[in-house]
RODO-318427 format. One record per residue (C-alpha): residue in one letter; x negated, y negated, z. Coordinates in nm, 2 decimals, padded with zeros to 4 digits. Last residue first. Layout:
// RODO-318427
r,px,py,pz
A,X,Y,Z
...
***
This chain:
// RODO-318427
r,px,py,pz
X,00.94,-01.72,04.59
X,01.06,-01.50,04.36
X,01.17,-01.14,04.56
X,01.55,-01.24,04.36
X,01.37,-01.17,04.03
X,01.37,-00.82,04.09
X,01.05,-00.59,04.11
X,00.77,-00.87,04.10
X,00.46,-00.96,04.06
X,00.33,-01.29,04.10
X,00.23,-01.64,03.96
X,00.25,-02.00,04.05
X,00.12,-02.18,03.81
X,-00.13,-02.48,03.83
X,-00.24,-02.75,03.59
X,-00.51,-03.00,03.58
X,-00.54,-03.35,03.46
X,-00.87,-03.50,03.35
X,-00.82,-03.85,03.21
X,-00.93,-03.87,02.87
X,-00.59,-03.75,02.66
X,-00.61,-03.86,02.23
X,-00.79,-03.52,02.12
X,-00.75,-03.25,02.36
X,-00.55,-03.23,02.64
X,-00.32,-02.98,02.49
X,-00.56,-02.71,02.36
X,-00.76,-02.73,02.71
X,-00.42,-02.72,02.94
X,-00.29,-02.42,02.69
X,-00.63,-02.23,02.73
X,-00.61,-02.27,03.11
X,-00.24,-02.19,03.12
X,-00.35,-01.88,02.85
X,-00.59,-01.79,03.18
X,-00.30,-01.74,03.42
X,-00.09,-01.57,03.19
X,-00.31,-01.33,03.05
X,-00.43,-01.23,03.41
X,-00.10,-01.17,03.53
X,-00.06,-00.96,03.24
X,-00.37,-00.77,03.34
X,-00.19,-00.71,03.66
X,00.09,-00.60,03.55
X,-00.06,-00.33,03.33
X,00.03,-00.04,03.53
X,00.37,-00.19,03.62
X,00.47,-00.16,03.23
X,00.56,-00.53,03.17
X,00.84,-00.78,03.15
X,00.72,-01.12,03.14
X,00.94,-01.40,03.29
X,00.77,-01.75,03.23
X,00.92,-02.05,03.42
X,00.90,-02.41,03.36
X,01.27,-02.47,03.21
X,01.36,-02.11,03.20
X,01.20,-01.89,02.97
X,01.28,-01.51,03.00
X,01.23,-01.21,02.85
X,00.83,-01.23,02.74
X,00.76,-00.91,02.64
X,00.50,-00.62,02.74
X,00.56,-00.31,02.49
X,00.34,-00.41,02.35
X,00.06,-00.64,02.36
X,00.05,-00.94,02.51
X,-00.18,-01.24,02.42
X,00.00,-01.38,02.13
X,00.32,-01.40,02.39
X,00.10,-01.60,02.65
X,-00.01,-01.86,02.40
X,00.35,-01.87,02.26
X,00.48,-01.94,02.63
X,00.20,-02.20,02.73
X,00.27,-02.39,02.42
X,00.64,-02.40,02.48
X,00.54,-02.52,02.87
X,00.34,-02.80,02.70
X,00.60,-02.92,02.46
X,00.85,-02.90,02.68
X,00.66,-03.11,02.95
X,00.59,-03.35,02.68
X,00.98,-03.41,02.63
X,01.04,-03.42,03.03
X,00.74,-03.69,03.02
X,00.88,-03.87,02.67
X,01.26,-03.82,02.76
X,01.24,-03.97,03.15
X,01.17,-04.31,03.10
X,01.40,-04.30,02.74
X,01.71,-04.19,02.95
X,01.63,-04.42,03.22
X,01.65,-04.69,02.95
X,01.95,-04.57,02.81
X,02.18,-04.58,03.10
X,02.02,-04.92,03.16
X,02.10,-05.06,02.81
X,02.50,-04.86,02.82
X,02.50,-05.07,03.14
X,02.39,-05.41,03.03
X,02.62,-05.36,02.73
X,02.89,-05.29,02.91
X,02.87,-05.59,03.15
X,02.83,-05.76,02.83
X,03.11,-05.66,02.67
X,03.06,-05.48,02.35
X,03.10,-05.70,02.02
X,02.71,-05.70,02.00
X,02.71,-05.34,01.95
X,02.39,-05.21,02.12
X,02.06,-05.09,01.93
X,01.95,-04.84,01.74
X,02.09,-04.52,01.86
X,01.80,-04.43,02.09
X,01.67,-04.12,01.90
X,01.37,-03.94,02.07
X,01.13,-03.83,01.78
X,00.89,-03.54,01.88
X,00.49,-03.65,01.80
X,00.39,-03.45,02.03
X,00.29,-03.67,02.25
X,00.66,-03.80,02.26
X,00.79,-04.03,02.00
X,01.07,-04.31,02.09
X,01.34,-04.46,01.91
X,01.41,-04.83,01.99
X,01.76,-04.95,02.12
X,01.63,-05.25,02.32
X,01.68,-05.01,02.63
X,01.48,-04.71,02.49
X,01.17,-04.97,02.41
X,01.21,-05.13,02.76
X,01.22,-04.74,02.93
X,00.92,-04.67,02.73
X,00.74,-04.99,02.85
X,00.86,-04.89,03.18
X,00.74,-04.56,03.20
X,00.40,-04.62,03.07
X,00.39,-04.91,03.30
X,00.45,-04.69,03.62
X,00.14,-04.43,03.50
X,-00.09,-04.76,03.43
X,00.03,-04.89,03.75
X,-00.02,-04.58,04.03
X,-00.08,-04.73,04.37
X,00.02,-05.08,04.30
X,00.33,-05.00,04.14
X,00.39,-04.66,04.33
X,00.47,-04.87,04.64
X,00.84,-04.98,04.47
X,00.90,-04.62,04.51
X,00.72,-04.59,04.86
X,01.04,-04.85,04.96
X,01.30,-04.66,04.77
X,01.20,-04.31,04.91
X,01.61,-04.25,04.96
X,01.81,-04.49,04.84
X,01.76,-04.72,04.52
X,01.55,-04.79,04.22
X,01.60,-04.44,04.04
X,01.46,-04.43,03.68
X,01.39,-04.08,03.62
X,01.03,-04.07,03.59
X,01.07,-04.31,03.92
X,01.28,-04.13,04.09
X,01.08,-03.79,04.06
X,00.76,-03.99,04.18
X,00.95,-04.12,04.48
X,01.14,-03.85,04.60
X,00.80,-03.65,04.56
X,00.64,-03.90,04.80
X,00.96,-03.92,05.10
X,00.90,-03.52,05.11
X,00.51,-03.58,05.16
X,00.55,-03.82,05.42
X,00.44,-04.19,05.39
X,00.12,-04.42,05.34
X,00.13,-04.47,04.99
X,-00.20,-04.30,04.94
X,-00.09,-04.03,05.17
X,00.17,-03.90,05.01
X,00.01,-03.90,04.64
X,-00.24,-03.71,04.80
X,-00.02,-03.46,04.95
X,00.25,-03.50,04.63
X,-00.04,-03.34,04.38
X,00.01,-02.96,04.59
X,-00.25,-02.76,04.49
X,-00.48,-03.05,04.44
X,-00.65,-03.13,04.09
X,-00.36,-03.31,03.99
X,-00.42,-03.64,04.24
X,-00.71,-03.74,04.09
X,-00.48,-03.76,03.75
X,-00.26,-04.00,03.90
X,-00.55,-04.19,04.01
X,-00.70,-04.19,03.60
X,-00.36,-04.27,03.47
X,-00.36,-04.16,03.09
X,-00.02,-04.21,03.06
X,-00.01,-03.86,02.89
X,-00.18,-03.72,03.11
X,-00.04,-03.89,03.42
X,00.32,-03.81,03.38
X,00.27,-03.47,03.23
X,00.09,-03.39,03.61
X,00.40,-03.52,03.78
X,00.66,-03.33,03.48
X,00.49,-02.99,03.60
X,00.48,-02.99,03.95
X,00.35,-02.64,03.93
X,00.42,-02.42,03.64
X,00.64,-02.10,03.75
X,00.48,-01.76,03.69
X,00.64,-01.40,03.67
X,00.54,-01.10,03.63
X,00.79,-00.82,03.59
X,00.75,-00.44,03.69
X,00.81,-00.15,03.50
X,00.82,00.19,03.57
X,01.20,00.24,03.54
X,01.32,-00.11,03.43
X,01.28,-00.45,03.58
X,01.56,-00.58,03.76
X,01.79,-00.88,03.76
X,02.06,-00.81,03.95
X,01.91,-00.91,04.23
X,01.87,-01.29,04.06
X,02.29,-01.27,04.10
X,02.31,-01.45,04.43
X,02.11,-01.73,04.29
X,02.34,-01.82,03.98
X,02.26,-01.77,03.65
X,02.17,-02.10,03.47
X,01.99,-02.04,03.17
X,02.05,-01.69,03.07
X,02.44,-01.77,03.14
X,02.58,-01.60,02.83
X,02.39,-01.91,02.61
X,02.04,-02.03,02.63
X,01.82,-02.38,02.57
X,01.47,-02.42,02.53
X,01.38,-02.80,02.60
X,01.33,-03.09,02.33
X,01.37,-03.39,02.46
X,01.71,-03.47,02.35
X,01.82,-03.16,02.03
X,01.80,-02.85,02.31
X,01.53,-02.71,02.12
X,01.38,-02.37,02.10
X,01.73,-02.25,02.07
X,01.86,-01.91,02.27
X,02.16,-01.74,02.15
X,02.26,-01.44,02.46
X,02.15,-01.09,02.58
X,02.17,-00.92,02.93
X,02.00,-00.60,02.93
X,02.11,-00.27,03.06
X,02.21,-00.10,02.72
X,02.43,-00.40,02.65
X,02.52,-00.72,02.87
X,02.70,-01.02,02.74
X,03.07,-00.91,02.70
X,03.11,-00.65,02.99
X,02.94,-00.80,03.21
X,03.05,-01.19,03.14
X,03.40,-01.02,03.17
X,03.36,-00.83,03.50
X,03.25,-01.17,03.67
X,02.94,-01.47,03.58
X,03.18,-01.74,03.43
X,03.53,-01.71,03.59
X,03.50,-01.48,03.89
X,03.13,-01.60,03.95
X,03.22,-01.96,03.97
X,03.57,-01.88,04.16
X,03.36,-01.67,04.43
X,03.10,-01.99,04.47
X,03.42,-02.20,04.50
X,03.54,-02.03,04.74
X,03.27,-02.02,04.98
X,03.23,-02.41,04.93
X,03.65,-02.43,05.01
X,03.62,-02.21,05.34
X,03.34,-02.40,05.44
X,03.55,-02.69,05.41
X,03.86,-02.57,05.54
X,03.63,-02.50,05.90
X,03.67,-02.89,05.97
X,03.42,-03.10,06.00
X,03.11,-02.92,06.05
X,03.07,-02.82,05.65
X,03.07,-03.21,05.58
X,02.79,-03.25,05.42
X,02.79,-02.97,05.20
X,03.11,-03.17,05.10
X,02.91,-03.42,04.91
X,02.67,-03.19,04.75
X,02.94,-02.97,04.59
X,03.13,-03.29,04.43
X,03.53,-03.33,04.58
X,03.52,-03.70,04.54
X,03.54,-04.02,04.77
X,03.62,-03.85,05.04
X,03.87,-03.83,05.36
X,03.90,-03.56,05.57
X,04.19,-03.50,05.82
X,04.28,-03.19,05.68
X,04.57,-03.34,05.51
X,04.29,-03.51,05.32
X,04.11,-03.21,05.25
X,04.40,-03.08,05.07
X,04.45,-03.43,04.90
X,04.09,-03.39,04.74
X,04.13,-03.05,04.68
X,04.42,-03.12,04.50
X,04.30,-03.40,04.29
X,04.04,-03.18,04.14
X,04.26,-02.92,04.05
X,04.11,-02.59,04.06
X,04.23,-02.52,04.44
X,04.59,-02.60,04.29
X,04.80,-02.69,04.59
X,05.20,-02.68,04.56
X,05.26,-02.56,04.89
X,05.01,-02.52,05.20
X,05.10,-02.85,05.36
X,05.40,-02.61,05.50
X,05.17,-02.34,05.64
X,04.95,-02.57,05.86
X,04.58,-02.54,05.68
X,04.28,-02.31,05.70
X,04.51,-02.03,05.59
X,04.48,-02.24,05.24
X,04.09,-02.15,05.18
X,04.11,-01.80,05.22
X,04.44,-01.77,05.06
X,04.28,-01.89,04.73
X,04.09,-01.57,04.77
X,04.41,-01.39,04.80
X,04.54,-01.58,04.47
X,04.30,-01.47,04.22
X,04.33,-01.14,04.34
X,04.67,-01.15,04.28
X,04.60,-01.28,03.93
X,04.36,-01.04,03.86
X,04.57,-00.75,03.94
X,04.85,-00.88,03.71
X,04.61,-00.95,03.39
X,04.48,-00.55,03.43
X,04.29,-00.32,03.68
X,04.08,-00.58,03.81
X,03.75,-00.46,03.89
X,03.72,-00.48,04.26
X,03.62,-00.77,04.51
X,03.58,-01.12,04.38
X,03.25,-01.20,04.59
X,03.14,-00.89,04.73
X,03.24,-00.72,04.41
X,03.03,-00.97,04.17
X,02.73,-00.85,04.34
X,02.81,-00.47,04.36
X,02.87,-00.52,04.00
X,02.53,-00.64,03.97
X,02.37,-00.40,04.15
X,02.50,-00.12,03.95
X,02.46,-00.31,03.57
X,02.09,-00.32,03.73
X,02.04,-00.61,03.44
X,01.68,-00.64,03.20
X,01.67,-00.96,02.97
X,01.72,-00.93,02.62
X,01.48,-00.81,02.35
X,01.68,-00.93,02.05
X,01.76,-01.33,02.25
X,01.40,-01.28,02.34
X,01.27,-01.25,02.02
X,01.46,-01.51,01.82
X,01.36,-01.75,02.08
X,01.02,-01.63,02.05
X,01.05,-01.74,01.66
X,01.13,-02.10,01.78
X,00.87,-02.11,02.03
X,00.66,-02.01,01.72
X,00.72,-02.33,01.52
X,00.74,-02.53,01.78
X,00.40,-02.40,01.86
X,00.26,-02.47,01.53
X,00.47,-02.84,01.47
X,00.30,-02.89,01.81
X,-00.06,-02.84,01.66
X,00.02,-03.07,01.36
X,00.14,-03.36,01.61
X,-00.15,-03.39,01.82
X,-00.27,-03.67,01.65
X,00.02,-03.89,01.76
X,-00.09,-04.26,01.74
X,00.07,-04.30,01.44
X,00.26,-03.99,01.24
X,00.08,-03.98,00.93
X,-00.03,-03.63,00.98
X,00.30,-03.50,01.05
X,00.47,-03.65,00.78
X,00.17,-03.48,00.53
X,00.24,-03.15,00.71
X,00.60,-03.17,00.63
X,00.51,-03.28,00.31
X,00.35,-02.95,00.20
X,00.62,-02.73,00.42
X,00.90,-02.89,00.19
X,00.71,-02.79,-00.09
X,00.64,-02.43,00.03
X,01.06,-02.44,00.10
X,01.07,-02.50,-00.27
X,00.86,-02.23,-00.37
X,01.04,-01.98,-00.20
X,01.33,-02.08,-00.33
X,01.27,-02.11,-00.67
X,01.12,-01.68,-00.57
X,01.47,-01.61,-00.41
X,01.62,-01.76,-00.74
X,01.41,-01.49,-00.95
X,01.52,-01.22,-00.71
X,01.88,-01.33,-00.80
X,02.20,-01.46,-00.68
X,01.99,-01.52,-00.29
X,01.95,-01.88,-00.40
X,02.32,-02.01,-00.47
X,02.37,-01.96,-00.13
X,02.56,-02.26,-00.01
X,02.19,-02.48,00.02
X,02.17,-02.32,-00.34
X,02.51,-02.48,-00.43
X,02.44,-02.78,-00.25
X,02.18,-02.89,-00.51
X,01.89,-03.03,-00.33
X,01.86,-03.40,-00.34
X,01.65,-03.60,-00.55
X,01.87,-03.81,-00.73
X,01.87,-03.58,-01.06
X,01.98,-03.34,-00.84
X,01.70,-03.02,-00.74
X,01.81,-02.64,-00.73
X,01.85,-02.65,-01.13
X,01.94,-02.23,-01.27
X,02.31,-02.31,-01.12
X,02.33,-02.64,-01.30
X,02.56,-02.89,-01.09
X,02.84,-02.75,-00.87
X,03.01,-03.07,-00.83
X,03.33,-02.97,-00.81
X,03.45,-03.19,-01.12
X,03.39,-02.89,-01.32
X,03.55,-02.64,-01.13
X,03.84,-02.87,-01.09
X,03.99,-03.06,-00.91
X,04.35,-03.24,-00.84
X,04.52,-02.88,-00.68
X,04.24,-02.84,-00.43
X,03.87,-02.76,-00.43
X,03.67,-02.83,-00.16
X,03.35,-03.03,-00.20
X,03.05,-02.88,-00.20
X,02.77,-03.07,00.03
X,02.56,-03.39,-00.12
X,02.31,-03.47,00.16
X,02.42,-03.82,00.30
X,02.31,-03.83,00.67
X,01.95,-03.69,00.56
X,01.90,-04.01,00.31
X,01.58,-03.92,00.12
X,01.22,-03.95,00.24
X,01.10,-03.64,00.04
X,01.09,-03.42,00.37
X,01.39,-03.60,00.52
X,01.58,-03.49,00.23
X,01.47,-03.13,00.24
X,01.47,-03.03,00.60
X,01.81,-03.19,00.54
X,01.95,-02.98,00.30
X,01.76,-02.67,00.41
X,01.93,-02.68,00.76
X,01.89,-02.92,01.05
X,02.10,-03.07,01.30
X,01.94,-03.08,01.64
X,01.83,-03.47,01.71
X,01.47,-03.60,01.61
X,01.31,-03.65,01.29
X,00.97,-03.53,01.34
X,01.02,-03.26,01.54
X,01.35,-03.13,01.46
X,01.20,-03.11,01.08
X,00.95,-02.86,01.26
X,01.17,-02.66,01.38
X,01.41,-02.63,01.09
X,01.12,-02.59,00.86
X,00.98,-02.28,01.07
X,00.62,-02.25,01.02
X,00.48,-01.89,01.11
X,00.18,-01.67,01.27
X,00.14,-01.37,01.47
X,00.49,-01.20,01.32
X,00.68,-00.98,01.50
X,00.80,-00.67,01.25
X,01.06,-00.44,01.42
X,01.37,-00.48,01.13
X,01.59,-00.67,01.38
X,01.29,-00.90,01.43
X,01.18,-00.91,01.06
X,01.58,-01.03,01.00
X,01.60,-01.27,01.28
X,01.27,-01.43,01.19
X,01.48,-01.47,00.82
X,01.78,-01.59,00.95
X,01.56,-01.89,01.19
X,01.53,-02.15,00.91
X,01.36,-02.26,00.61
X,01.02,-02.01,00.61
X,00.69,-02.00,00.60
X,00.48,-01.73,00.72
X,00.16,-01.85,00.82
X,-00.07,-01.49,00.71
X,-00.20,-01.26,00.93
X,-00.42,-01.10,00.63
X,-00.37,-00.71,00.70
X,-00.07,-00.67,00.92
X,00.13,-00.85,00.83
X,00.06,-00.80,00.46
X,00.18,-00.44,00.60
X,00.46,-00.54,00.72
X,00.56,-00.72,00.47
X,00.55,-00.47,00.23
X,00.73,-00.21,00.49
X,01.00,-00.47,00.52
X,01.07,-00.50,00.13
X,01.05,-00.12,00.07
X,01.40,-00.02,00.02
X,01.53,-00.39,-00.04
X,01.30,-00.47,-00.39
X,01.01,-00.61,-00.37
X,00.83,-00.96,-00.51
X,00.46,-01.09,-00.43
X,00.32,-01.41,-00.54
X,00.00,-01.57,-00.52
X,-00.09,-01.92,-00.62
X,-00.30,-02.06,-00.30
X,00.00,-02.20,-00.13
X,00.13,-01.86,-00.13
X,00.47,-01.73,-00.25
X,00.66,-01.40,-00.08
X,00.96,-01.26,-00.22
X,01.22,-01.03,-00.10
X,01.47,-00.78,-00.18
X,01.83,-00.82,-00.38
X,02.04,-00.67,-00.06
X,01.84,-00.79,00.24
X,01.80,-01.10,00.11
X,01.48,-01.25,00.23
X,01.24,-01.55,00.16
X,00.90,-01.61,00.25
X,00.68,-01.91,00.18
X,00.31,-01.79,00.26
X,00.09,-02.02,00.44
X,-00.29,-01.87,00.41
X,-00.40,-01.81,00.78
X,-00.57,-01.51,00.64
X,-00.54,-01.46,00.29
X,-00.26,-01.30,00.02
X,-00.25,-01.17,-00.31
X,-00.07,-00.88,-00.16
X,-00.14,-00.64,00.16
X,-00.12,-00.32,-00.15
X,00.00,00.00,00.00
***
């Protein structure tokens, strides 16, 4: 078997159809074409062989390599990158296109429908053997489809997405003041296809435990609608035998407004019904403890019960969507609660028969961001501990709690309450890290869009309506101002993290994963006889990643810490 007119590193344009074949095309002038019974194996072994930077327009064809067992060391994904450098979430080959030849991305011609007025001709279809429009634009009959007709259209394809790829590199380059740019376009690039992994691989569920778990809180399995409605209404019991039998009638515990007049009749009056504000008051009246309780059972019964079980979890592992992007700064995002399972289901979460995960939480992450990329030489001093807010903490003269306060208010524009004072102290302690926040909060404010260090575009929507009241105008300015603070270090954070994550994921080697990213935390799922080696990969691809990352722009010397251990359930995290 042939590895192709391929070499190492060499980008290679691939598109697939799983019923016509595929077709690889190489910025050096090589082309290969197969037919559907031995495309995979082809590109497997080319895989194989040369390594080559797979190119492709967006996340179907990962999906199809993953499905089909092939993980690829190296790729460009337009979509990715196009998210990159022109900001928000929407991509697709129409507008990786447009925005790669400078054209108007919010007017891409699309197909319009046909109705009784039209016809065929008048549908715009255009020339079905011409993917480009006279005015530039990619015909929206290929964007439709049009390309997978014939393994000669999957070649035009091909080469068109190797275009796009061309002037995505050139954008990159000429973004100012951003030379890291071209190796975040590379880690986007493969964040995105790790997304594609993990949402195949899934995350590993004791199915047992867990429906022990949702038992304790919602008792049984309903037997059908009935039986869940009654159960429904004994836990709502639990909160209403708190209260004289005839105030009892007519309250909605799901209602808002209820709660809040439940409480009153209690003898409890609040502003609103919000979690933290009646944690509170858990002394005042025993309906209040009864109400948090219940409202931890209503989550799980609603979100995280039977039905989340039965729909999300196959073959012991609990699978959703994930994005490499969440569109704003640029975080991985998941679906089917992978990003925000609740605590008293982490038990649940279990490695498999002789297996054991390893998992490692970056340290004060968006602190240490903060003065990289502001390039605050004190700020940075203060990295190199353990624990940054200790120093920090001291230099301004207060506790350590009161110090964390205040660096996490000001990246996300607080002014007021707790840790005001040692706030306002971070001026003169730490300036060239507090200007870099408020110039960018200024820019966000006046409407500006903003780039992070890696050259990701933060859209500020250009400006405020001048017919808007001013006292609306002021606020939508402020709103947007601690919006654009906190974007460009919760942004670079991203960046950094989804660096770490593809630097760890080159390093293992099978059957090691990665099954989980959350925010700043790596779950690996490993064979427990090579946990510790895994441990080691992790902890030394943060070193790599911290060296990669600094480098060229960042002088200050910042370091970075993870917290790393090995672990049978996720609920034994520290």
């Amino acid at each position: 078997m042939e590895s192709g007119p391929f070499a190492p590193n060499e980008p290679v344009a691939l598109v697939i159809d799983p019923d016509l074949g595929a077709v690889a095309v190489g910025e050096y002038g090589g082309e290969s074409r197969w037919g559907p019974e031995v495309a995979f194996a082809e590109i497997e072994q080319i895989e194989r062989s040369v390594a080559p930077r797979w190119v492709w327009w967006t996340s179907a064809t990962p999906e199809w390599l993953v499905a089909a067992g092939i993980r690829p060391t190296r790729c460009w994904d337009l979509d990715a990158v196009h998210r990159l450098v022109n900001g928000g979430w929407r991509g697709g080959p129409a507008r990786s296109w447009a925005a790669a030849h400078d054209l108007d991305v919010e007017d891409v011609p699309t197909i319009a429908p046909v109705d009784l007025f039209s016809s065929a001709a008048a549908s715009d279809q255009g020339d079905p053997e011409q993917p480009i429009r006279p005015d530039g634009h990619l015909e929206p009959s290929w964007t439709d489809g049009a390309w997978s007709d014939s393994i000669s259209h999957l070649s035009t394809w091909a080469t068109l997405a190797l275009a796009v790829h061309v002037r995505q590199r050139e954008q990159l380059d000429a973004i100012d003041d951003r030379p890291a740019a071209p190796a975040t376009a590379r880690s986007e690039s493969a964040a995105a296809l790790l997304a594609i992994e993990l949402g195949a691989d899934g995350l590993p569920i004791d199915v047992t435990e867990a429906e022990r778990i949702i038992a304790t809180f919602i008792g049984p399995r309903p037997r059908d609608h009935a039986d869940e409605r009654r159960l429904a209404a004994a836990r709502d019991d639990l909160v209403l035998h708190h209260l004289p039998h005839d105030l009892r009638e007519g309250v909605d515990l799901r209602n808002p407004a209820n709660v809040k007049s439940l409480l009153r009749r209690a003898g409890i009056e609040v502003d609103d019904t919000r979690a933290w504000r009646l944690e509170r008051l858990r002394g005042e009246h025993p309906v209040v403890e009864a109400l948090l309780v219940w409202r931890k059972a209503e989550r799980v019964a609603t979100t995280f019960g039977y039905r989340w079980l039965d729909e999300h979890v196959t073959r012991h592992r609990l699978r959703g969507s994930w994005s490499s992007s969440d569109g704003a700064a640029g975080r991985m995002t998941a679906t089917a609660g992978l990003h925000n399972l609740p605590g008293d289901l982490r038990p649940a979460v279990a490695a498999g028969p002789g297996h054991r995960f390893v998992r490692a939480d970056l340290g004060q992450i968006e602190p240490r961001i903060l003065a990289a990329v502001s390039g605050d030489s004190a700020l940075a001093a203060a990295t190199h501990e353990a624990d940054m807010y200790a120093p920090v903490a001291q230099r301004l003269g207060v506790s350590r709690d009161i110090a964390k306060v205040a660096v996490l208010g000001a990246m996300y524009g607080q002014t007021t309450g707790h840790g005001a004072a040692a706030l306002r102290g971070l001026d003169a302690a730490y300036p060239v890290a507090m200007n870099y926040l408020t110039d960018a909060a200024r820019a966000a404010e006046a409407g500006h869009d903003l780039r992070t260090r890696g050259g990701r575009r933060v859209r500020m929507t250009g400006g405020i309506d001048p017919s808007t009241a001013e006292r609306d105008q002021r606020s939508r300015a402020a709103a947007r101002g601690r919006y654009g603070r906190n974007a460009l270090v919760q942004g670079a954070a991203a960046e950094f993290f989804k660096t770490w994550a593809v630097i760890v994921r080159a390093r293992l080697s099978a059957p090691s994963r990665i099954v989980l990213c959350l925010h700043d935390e790596l779950l690996v799922h490993a064979p427990a006889t090579e946990a510790d080696d895994v441990a080691a990969i992790i902890d030394d691809a943060l070193q790599e990643t911290a060296a990669r990352w600094l480098q060229p722009e960042i002088q200050v010397d910042v370091r970075f810490v993870a917290d790393t251990s090995i672990i049978g359930r996720w609920s034994e995290a520290k």
